[in-house]
Each structure stands twice: as structure tokens, then as C-alpha cells.
N, C-alpha and C positions, 0 to 999 in steps of 0.2 A: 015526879016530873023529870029530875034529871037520872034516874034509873032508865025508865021509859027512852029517853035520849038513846041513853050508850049501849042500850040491849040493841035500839032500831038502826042505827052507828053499826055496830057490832055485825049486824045482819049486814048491813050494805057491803062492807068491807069483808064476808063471805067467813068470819067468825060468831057463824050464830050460838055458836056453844060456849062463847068467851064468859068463864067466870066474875057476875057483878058483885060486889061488896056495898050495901048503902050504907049508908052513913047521917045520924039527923043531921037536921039545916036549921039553923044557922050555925059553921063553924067555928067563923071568927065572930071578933068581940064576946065571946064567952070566956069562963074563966078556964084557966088551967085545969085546975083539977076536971072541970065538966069535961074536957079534953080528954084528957085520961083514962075519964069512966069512957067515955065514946070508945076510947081506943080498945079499953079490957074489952066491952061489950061484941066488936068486931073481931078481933082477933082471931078469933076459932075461924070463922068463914073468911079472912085472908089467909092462914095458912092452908087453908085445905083448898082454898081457890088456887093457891101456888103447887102444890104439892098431887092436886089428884089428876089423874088423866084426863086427858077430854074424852067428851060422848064421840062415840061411831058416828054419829049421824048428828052433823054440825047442821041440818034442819033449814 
């Protein structure tokens, strides 16, 4: 749902190639540690979201 948002977001504001990261829901009121795992779990696709080029063709 809110993937779907910021990819259609993303498009409007003429960033259709803008790297998304999800993340499960609910974040809050879970525990720390489940934080954690969440964060190890994404990590690899926020760095490389940060780090690799954009496509040619922002679509």
C-alpha cells in the first residue's frame, strides 16, 4: 500500500526511477530487537538504493 504510494508520488514528481526500500508494517509498538532484524533485513537494498546509479530511462 504504501510502496504503491511513493513509487505513484515518485512518478508524479518525474522521479520514476527513484529507488524504494519497504519495510514491514507495523513499525512501531514492536519490540527493539524486531527493529533490528527489520533493519539487518533491509539494509543491503538501502545501500545499494543510495549508492547505485539511476536507470537511463526514469520511465
Amino acid at each position: 500500500m504504501f510502496e504503491a504510494f511513493g513509487r505513484k508520488k515518485a512518478r508524479a514528481l518525474g522521479f520514476a526511477g527513484l529507488p524504494i526500500v519497504s519495510i514491514p508494517h507495523p513499525i512501531t509498538g514492536i519490540p527493539l530487537d524486531t527493529v533490528h532484524a527489520h533493519a539487518d533485513e533491509i539494509l543491503e537494498s538501502v545501500a545499494e538504493s543510495l549508492t547505485q546509479a539511476p536507470p537511463d530511462d526514469e520511465g
